[in-house]
N, C-alpha and C positions, 0 to 999 in steps of 0.2 A: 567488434564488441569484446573488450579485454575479460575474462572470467577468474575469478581465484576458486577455490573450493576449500572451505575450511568443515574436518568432521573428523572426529574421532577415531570413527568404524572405519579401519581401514579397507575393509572389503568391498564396504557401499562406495567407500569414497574411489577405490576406484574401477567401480562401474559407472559414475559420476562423469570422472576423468572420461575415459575411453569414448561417452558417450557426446562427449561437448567436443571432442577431437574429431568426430564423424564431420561436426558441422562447417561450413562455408563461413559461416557469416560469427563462427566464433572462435576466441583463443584462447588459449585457456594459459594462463600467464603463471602461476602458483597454486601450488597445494600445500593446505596444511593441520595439525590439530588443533584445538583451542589449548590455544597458549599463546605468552608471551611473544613468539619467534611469529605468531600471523602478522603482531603486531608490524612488526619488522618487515615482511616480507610485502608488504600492502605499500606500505612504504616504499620500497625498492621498485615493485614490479607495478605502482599505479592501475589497479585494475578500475573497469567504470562497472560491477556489478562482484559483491561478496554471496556466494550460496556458501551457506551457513547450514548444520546440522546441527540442531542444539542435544536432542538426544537425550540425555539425564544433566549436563552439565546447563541447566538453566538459569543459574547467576552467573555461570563462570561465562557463557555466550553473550548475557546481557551486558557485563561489562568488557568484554572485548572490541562489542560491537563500538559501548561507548568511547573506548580509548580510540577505535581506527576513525571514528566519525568525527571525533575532537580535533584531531589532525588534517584527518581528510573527508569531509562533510559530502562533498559532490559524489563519493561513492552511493551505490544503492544497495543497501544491503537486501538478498530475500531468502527467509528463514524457513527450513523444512522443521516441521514439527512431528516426532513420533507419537505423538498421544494430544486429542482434542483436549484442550485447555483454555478456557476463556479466560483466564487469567494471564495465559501466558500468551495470548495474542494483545491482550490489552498492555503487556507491559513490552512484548517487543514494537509492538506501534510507537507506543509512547515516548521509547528511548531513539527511535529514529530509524525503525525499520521500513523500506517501503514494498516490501513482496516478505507476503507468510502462506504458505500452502501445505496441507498435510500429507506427512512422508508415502503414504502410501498412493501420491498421484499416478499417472501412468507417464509412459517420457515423451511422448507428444504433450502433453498438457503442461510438463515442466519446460520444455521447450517454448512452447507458445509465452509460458508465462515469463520467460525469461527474455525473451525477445520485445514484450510490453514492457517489460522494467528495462529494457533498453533505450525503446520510446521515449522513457520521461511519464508512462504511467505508474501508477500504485496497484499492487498487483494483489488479494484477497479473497476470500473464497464468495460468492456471493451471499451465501448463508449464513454470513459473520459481519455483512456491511452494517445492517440497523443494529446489533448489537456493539458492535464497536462504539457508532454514534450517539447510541443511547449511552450508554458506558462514562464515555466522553461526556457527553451533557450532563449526566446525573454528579462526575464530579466538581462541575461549577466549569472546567475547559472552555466550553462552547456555549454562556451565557452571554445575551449582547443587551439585553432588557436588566430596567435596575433591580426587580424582584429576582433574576437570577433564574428565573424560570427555565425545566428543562421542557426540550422540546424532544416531542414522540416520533422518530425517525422511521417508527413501521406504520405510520399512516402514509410513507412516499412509495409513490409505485417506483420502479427502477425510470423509468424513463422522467419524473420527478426528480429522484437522484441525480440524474444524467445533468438537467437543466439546472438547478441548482450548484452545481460543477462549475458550469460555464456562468453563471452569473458569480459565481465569486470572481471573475475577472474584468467585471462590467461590461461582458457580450451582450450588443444588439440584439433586439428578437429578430431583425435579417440574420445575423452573425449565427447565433444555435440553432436558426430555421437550418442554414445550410450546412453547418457541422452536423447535426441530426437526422438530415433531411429529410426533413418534414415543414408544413407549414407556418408562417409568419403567425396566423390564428390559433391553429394547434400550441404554439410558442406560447401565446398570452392565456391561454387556457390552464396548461401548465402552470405557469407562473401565479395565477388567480390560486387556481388548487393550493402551491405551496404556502402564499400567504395563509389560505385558510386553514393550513393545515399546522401550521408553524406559528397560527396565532401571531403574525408578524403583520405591519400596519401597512409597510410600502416598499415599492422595489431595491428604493435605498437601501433600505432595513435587510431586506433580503441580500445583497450584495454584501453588506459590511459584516452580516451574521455567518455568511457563506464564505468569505474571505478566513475567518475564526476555524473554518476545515479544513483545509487545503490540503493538510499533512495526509489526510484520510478519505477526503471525501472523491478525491479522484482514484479511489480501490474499487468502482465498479467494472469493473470488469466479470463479464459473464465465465467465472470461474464456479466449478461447485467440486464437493466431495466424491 
């Protein structure tokens, strides 16, 4: 797994550095500030994962991000944030971030999260999922009904979440029984629950609404503050 590290703070960044260097299963390809020359250098060195420190530069990071992603979309960027901002997790989502965790994690838990953004999961603190989705819903994003209606994503229990994930790809209740493992019944229970909770009519419905997430909705990951 190729890593860049783009941050300001030259101090943190490389305690960053030295600590991705410990790992096996990581390289750390480039380092750099927010500027122009990340641009460059992402380009040159192809990494499959940007750790981002946005820090006070929070346009300057948003459109960075967007220029490397314009270019090179299969990167995954994930953004350390020094100060809780729902503003600012809804707009690094939005512009194409898939891992946001706050700077004060511990480095096992940046670790782990970096190793899911490896995976191909969406990497967020758990305590930001339903606001995100609420977020998302409330600006018309994730309407699939013609009233445009939003739907209340803190009526879903995480394991709700979880099956809702996998129904955006049209998995069988066999298929999330055994990626969740749990039962075939437990499966349709869930799925019962979602419809009622999402006000949604059928499992169609549910697939094609669940597909409208994708960018986010695969951020549960049992991360927290």
């Amino acid at each position: 797994m190729k890593i860049m590290v783009i941050d300001d703070h030259v101090l943190f960044r490389e305690g960053i550095v030295s600590l991705l260097k410990t790992q096996d299963d990581m390289e750390l390809v480039s380092e750099s500030d927010v500027s122009d020359h990340a641009v460059q250098k992402a380009a040159l060195e192809m990494p499959d994962i940007i750790l981002m420190d946005v820090g006070n530069s929070h346009v300057e990071g948003v459109s960075l991000m967007k220029h490397i992603l314009l270019r090179q979309p299969e990167i995954s960027f994930m953004i350390l944030a020094a100060h809780d901002s729902d503003d600012l997790l809804y707009n690094m989502i939005a512009n194409g971030a898939r891992g946001y965790l706050p700077k004060n994690i511990t480095k096992s838990m940046l670790l782990v999260s970096l190793r899911a953004l490896g995976r191909g999961e969406a990497v967020i603190p758990r305590s930001q999922v339903s606001k995100v989705l609420n977020e998302f819903a409330r600006l018309g994003k994730l309407a699939v009904n013609e009233n445009n209606q939003d739907k209340n994503f803190n009526l879903l229990t995480y394991r709700e979440l979880e099956v809702l994930d996998l129904l955006a790809s049209r998995a069988t209740n066999r298929e999330i029984a055994t990626k969740l493992s749990i039962s075939e019944n437990t499966v349709r229970v869930h799925v019962s629950n979602i419809l009622e909770k999402l006000n949604l009519r059928s499992r169609r419905e549910v697939s094609l609404f669940a597909k409208q997430i994708t960018m986010i909705n695969s951020a549960f990951m049992n991360t927290s503050k």
